[in-house]
N, C-alpha and C positions, 0 to 999 in steps of 0.2 A: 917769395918763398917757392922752390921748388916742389912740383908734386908730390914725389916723394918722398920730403920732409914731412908734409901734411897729411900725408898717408899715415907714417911712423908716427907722429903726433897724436892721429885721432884714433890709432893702434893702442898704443900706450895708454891713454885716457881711460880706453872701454879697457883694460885688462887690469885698470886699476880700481875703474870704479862702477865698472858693473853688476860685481857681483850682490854689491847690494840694491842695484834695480830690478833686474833682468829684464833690461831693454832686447837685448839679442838672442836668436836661438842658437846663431852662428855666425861668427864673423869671418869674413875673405883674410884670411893670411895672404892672400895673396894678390894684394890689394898696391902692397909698396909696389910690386915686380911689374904689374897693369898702368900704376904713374911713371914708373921709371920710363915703359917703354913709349907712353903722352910727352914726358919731357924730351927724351932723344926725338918724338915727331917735331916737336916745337923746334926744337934746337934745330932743327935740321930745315928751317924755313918751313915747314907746313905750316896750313890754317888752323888755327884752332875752332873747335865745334862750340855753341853758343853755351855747351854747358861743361868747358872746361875747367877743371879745379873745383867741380863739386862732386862730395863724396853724398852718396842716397842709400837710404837703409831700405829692403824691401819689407813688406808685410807678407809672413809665407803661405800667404794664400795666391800669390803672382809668380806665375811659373820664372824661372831664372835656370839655365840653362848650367849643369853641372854640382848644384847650389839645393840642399836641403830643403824641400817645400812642403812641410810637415802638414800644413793648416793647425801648427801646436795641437796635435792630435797623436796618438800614441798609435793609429789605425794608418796612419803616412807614415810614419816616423823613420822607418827606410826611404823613400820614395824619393828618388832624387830627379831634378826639373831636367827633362832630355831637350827643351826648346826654351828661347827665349820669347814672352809675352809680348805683346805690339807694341805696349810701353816703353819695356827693356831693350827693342830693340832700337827704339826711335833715344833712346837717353843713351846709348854706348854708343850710336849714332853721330851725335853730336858731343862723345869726350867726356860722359859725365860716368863714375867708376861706383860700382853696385860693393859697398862697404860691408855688408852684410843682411840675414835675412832675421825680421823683425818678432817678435811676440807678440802673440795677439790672443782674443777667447776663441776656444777650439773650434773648428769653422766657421768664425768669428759671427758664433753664437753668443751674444752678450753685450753688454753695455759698459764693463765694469774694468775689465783685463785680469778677470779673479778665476775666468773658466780655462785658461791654459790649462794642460797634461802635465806642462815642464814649470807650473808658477806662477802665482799672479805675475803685475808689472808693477812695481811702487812707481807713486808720482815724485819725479825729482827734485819738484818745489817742495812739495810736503809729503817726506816721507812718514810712509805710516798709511798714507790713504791713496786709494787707488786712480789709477793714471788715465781711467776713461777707459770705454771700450765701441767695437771689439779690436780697433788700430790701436790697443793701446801702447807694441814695444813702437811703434812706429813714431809715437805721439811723445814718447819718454824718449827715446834715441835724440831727436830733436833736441827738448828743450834740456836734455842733461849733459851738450855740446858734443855728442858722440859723433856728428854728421853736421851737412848742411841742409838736407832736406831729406822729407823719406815720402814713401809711397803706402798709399793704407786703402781701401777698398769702406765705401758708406753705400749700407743696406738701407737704414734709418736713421744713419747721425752718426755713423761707427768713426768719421773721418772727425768731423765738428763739436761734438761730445769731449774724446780724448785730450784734441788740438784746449777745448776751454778748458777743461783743468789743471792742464800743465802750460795755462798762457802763452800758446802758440800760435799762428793760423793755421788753419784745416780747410780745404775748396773742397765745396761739391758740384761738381761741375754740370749743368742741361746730360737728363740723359742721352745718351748716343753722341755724347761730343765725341768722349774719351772711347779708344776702342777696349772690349773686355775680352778678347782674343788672350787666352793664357792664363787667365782668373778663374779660381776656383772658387766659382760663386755662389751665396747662398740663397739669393733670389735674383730669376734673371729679368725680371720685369722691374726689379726695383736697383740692381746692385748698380752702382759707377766708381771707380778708379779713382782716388782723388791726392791731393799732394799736400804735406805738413813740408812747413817752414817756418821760421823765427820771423819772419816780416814777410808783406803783402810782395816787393820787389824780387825775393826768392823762387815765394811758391807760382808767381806770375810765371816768370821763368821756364818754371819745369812743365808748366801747364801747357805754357804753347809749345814747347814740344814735345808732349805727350799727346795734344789734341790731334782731332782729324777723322774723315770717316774711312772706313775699312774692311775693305767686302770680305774679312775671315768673318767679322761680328755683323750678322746681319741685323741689329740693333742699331747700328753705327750710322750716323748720321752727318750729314754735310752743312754746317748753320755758316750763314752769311755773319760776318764781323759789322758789331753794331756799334758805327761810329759818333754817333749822338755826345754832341757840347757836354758837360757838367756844370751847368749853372744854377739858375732857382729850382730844385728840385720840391717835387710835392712826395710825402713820405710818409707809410700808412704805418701804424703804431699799433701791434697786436698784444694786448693784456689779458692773460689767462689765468684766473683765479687761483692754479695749480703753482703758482711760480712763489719761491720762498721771498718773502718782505724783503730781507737785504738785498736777494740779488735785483729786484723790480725798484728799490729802491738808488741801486747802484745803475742802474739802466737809465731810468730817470734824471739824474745827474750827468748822467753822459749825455742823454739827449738835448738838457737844456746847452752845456757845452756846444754843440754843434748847431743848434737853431745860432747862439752868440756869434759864433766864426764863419757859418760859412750861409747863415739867413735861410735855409730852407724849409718848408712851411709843412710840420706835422699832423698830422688827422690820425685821431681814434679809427681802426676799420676792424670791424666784425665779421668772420668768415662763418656761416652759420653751421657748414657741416665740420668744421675743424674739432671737434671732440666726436666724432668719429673713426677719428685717422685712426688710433691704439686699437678699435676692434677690426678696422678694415687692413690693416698691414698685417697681423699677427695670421691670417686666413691662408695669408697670400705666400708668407713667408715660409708656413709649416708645409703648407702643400707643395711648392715648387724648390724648398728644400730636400723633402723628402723626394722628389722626383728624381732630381741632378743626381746624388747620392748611392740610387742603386744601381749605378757601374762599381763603387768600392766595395765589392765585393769579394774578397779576400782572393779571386782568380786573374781580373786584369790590375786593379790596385790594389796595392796594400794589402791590410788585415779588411775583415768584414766588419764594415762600418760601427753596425751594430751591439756587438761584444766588445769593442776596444775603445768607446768612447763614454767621457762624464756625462752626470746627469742632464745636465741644461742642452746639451745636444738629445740626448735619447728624452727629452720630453717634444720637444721640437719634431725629433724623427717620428715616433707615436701621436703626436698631434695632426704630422701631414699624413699621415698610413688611414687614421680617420677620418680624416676629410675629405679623400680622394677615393673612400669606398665607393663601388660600383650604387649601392642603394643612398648614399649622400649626393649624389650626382646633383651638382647645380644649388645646394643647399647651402653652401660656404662660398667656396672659392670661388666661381661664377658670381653671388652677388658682392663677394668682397670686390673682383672686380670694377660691376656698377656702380656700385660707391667709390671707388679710387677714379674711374671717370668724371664723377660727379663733382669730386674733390679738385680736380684738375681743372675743369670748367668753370670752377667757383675763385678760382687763383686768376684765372684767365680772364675773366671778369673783371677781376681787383685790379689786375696790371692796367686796364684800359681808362684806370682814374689817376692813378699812382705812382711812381718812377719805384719806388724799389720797397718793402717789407721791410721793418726793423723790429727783433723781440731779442730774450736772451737767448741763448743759446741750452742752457739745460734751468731744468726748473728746480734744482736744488744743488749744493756744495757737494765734492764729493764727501764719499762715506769713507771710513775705517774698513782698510782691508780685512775682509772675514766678514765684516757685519752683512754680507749679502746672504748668506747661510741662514741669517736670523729674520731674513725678512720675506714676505711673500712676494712668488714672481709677477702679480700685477705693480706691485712698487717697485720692485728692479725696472720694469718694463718702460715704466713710468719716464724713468731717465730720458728716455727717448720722446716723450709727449709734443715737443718744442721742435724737431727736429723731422719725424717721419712724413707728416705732411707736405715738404718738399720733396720726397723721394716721391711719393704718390702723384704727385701732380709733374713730377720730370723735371722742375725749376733747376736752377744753380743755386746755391746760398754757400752763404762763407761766414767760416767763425774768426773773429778779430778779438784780440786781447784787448776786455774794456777798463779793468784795474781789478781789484785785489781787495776779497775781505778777509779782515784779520788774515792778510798775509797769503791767504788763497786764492790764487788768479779765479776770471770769472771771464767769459765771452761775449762777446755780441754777436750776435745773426743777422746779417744783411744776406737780403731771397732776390732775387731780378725774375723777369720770366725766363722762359724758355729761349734757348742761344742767347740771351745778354751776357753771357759772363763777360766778357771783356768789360761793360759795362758797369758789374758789380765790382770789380777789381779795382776800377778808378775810384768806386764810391769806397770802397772798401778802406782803399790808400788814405782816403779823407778823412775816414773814421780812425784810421792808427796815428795821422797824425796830430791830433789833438788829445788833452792832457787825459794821462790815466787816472782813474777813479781811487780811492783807499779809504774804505769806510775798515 
């Protein structure tokens, strides 16, 4: 099939049936005219780039150069990207065409995809409930066939969350793999780049060439490729009281699955500071939130942060305004700090018995779009309990589609240390291919 064709195909799709998602904030009209001129390269003897004939939805918190990057904020909602992000330049690089720019929670404050300006995101699978956040049009683009792959930005799970309830994968990649040059980040100590795709083989793809270090982000980091066999692996098993029956039940089933096929030897392991993570993230996030933030200023960005944004941002901006008082000096964010060190050491530890982490992915089904309104924000918060502790410590983890209850996809969490991804990626492949779960 010509580019072209598939442009006009996945055109057509999203205009038919987006309106009752809202995966997109925007989509590229101009998308067929960008394959046309791919196929006359091909046609004309050139090479094709390793990610030719894939369309990628962005999340509009990654700058994209011409292309609406709102951060689903009503405070951007002019604001159009004057550059392309390190990502976007390294994917149009290699032929792969930027379909349009995604929905997400307004700077992708949130867990849910219910804090959009312009909407929630319904989950495709199960409409009615919500698609993960805060990547969630990214996470819905995906798995509602609008795209091959898309790009979503994980603070604390924002990528791995969405990707498990709409039975997709989601990479969180080692911090500093991914460069964040172009990202309009909500915390720069925790935020990485990360890639949705329909299978492990996709999002592998987009990964390695989006990976790399990159002296715009001086976060960016240079990890050696770890070439390590896949054979008798030893495999640490984290059970957390907080995690709903079915899905600990549905994890369980999968795990005996994979002891059967592929012999690798599980152990119980106990991280002693890991119910820390929910008070040690929340410090780190309000503070160096609010920090990035006050350039939006209604003078060089946009409108003024502040007046033109929903609640769950303006609690988050008032939470960091707090913490980074002159007389709180050292009393939050400095020891959230020590503790997120602590937390990283206690991983680094674990990786030295272990080959890779296996838990689920979120610790309950999604909810009913709206019912977030009804409930307190340490339970929203909550969604993330399974998930922020890799961002703390820097690891990689990747959410893998493990089956389905009553009908609602459900993830798996595989963690590696720090630079394994490639490593998790094989194990990863291992985990998708063995049978899916349906309780």
């Amino acid at each position: 099939m010509k580019l072209e064709e598939k442009a006009r195909k996945y055109l057509d799709k999203i205009k038919r049936e987006d309106k009752k998602i809202n995966a997109f904030l925007y989509v590229n009209e101009n998308v067929t005219m960008e394959a046309k001129e791919l196929d006359c390269k091909i046609d004309a003897g050139k090479k094709q780039g390793k990610l030719y004939g894939y369309f990628i939805a962005v999340k509009s918190n990654i700058n994209v150069k011409g292309m609406p990057i709102s951060c689903a904020s009503k405070s951007l909602e002019n604001y159009i990207g004057t550059y392309d992000a390190a990502v976007i330049e390294k994917i149009k690089k290699e032929d792969g065409l930027i379909i349009g720019i995604a929905n997400c929670d307004e700077y992708a404050c949130g867990s849910s995809g219910e804090y959009s300006a312009f909407g929630p995101t319904q989950n495709p699978i199960a409409l009615g409930k919500i698609a993960g956040g805060s990547s969630s049009g990214s996470a819905a683009s995906v798995a509602a066939g609008f795209c091959d792959a898309a790009l979503g930005s994980d603070t604390g799970g924002s990528v791995r969350n969405p990707a498990s309830h709409c039975g997709i994968v989601g990479i969180k990649p080692s911090y500093g793999m991914v460069s964040r040059y172009g990202l309009i980040d909500l915390s720069m100590s925790l935020d990485q780049i990360g890639v949705l795709a329909k299978n492990i083989k996709d999002a592998r793809l987009v990964f390695e060439v989006i990976k790399g270090k990159d002296e715009r982000d001086t976060m960016s980091l240079e990890f050696s490729d770890n070439k390590k066999e896949i054979s008798k692996l030893k495999i640490g098993v984290i059970r957390l009281k907080e995690v709903d029956l079915k899905i600990q039940k549905l994890l369980d089933k999968k795990i005996e699955l994979l002891k059967e096929k592929y012999k690798w030897n599980f152990v119980d392991v106990k991280l002693e500071h890991i119910d820390l993570a929910l008070q040690t993230y929340y410090p780190l996030v309000y503070s160096e939130f609010f920090s990035t933030t006050r350039r939006i200023d209604g003078r060089r960005y946009g409108l003024k942060i502040d007046e033109h944004v929903g609640e769950e941002v303006l609690r988050r901006l008032y939470g960091g305004s707090e913490i980074t008082k002159a007389e709180l000096e050292g009393a939050y964010y400095e020891k959230a700090l020590e503790v997120k060190k602590v937390i990283a050491e206690e991983f680094e530890e674990c990786f030295k018995d272990i080959d890779f982490l296996i838990l689920p992915t979120v610790p309950s089904l999604p909810w009913d779009i709206g019912k977030a309104n009804e409930m307190k924000a340490e339970e929203v918060y909550a969604a993330d309990a399974l998930t922020i502790p890799m961002n703390l410590a820097g690891n990689c983890a990747v959410s893998v589609p493990a089956g389905t209850i009553e009908g609602i996809p459900v993830g798996i969490q595989v963690c590696c240390n720090k630079g394994e991804d490639s490593k998790m990626m094989k194990i990863a492949e291992m985990v998708e291919n063995t049978e899916m779960i349906k309780l």
